[in-house]
MARLUM-237015 format. One record per residue (C-alpha): residue number from 1; chain; x, y, z. Coordinates in pm, 1 decimal, always signed. Example, Ala and Ser with C-alpha at 12.3 -4.5 7.8 and 13.67 -1.06 7.14 Angstrom:
MARLUM-237015
PT    n  chain         u         v         w
PT    1      A   +1230.0    -450.0    +780.0
PT    2      A   +1367.0    -106.0    +714.0
//
This chain:
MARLUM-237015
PT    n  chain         u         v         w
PT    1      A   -3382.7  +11951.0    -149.6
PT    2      A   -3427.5  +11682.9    -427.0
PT    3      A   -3018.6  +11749.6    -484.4
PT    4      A   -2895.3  +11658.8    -133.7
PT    5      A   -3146.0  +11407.9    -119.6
PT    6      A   -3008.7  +11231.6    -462.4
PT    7      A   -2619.4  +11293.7    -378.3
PT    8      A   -2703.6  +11135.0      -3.6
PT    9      A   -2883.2  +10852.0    -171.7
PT   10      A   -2588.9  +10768.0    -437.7
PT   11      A   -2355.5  +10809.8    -161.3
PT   12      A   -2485.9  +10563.8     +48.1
PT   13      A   -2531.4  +10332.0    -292.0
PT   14      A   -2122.2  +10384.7    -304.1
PT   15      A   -2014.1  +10292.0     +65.7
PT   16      A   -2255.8  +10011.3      -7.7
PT   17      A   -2083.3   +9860.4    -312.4
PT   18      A   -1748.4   +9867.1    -124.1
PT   19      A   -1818.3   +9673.4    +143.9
PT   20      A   -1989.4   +9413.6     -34.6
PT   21      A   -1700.4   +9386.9    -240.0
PT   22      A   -1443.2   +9410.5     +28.0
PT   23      A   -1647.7   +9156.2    +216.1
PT   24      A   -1707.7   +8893.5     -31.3
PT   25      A   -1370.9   +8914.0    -189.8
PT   26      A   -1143.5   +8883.5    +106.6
PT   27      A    -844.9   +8728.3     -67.4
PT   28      A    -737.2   +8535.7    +312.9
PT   29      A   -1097.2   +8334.4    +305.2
PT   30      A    -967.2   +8013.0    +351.1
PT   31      A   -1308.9   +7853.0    +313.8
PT   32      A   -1355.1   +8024.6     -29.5
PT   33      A   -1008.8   +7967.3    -152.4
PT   34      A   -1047.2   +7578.2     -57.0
PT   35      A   -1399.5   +7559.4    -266.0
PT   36      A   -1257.1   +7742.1    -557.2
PT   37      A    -875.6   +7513.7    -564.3
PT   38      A    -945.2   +7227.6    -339.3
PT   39      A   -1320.7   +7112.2    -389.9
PT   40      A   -1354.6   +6948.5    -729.2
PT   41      A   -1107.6   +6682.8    -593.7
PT   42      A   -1123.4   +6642.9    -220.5
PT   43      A   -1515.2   +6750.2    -182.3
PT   44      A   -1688.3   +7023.8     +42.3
PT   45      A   -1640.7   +6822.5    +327.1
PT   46      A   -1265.3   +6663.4    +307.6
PT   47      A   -1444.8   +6388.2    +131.1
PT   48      A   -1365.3   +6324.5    -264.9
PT   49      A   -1605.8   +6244.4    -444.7
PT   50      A   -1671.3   +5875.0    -630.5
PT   51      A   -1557.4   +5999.6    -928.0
PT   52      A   -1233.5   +6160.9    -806.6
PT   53      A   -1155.8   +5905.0    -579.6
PT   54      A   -1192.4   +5631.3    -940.3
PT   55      A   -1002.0   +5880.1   -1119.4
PT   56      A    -687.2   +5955.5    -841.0
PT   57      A    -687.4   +5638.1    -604.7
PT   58      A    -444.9   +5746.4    -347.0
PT   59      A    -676.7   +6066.8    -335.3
PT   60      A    -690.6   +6093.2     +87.1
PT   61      A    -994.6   +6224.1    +296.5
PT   62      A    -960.7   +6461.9    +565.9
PT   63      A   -1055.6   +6252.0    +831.4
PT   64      A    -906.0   +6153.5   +1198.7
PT   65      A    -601.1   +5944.1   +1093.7
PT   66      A    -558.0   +6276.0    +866.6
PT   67      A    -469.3   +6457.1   +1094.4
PT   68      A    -292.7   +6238.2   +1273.1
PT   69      A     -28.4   +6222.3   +1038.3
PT   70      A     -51.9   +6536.7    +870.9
PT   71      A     +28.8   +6955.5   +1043.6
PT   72      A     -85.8   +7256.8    +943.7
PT   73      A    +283.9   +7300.2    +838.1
PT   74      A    +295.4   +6964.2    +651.3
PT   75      A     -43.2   +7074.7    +466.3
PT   76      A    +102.9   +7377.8    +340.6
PT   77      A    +432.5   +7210.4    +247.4
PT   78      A    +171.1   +6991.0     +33.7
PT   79      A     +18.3   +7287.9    -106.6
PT   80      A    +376.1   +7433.7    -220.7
PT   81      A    +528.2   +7155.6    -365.5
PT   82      A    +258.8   +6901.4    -512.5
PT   83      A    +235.0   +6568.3    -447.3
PT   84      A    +333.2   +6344.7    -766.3
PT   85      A    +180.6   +6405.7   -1088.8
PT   86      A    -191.6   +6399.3    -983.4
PT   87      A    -205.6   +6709.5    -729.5
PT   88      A     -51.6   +7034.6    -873.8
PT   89      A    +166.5   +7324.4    -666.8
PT   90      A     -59.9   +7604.8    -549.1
PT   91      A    +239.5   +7819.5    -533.5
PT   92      A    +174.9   +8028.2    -830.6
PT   93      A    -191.1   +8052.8    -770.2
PT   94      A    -148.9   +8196.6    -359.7
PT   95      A     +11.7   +8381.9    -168.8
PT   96      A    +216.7   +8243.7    +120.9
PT   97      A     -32.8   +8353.9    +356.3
PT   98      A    -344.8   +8272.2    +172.3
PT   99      A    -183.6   +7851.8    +160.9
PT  100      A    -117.4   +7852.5    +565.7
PT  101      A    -467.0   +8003.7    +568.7
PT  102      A    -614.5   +7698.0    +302.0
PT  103      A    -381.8   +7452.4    +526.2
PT  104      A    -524.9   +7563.4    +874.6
PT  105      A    -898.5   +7506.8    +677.4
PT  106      A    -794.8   +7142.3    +573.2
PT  107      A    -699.8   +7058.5    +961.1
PT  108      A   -1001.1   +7210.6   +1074.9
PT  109      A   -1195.3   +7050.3    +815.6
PT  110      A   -1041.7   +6717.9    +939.4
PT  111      A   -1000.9   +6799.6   +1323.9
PT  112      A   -1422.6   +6838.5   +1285.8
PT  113      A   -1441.3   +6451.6   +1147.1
PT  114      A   -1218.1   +6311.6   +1495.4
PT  115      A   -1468.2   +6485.7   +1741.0
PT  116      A   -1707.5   +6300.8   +1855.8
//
């Protein structure tokens, strides 16, 4: 009894583990992916901090004349490519899908500042 009761308990440990890792390392997570590339210069919110904004002046916020401007597709072409020497390419760090899925965040993130 104590043996099926042990290999049901370290079984359920097991299907456990796995889906906390599968669910906190979803590599599509736009959310996460934008905190762990995007936030140190354009903030949580689509807003850069003081600091960043000092350091990179044409640093833009996410805001309503944001997305205005600016697509999903022209986000992700941003992404790709870089913009001048301050923002890097993301190209190397992820994949094609996972920069459509960052640029769809960044238009949300912005589309949320134009509502009233």
């Amino acid at each position: 009894m104590k043996n099926k009761s042990l290999m049901l308990c370290a079984g359920l440990l097991a299907v456990v583990a796995v889906s906390q890792r599968a669910w906190a390392q979803d590599p599509t997570d736009a959310k996460t992916l934008y905190e762990a590339n995007c936030k140190k210069c354009h903030g949580v919110r689509g807003v850069p901090p003081k600091a960043m904004k000092t350091k990179f002046e044409k640093l833009v916020t996410f805001d309503a004349a944001f997305v205005e401007k600016h697509s999903v597709d022209s986000i992700a072409k941003v992404l790709v490519k870089g913009k001048g020497e301050d923002m890097k390419s993301f190209k190397d760090k992820m994949t094609a899908e996972q920069l459509t899925a960052v640029a769809q965040y960044v238009h949300e993130l912005a589309s949320k500042k134009a509502e009233p």
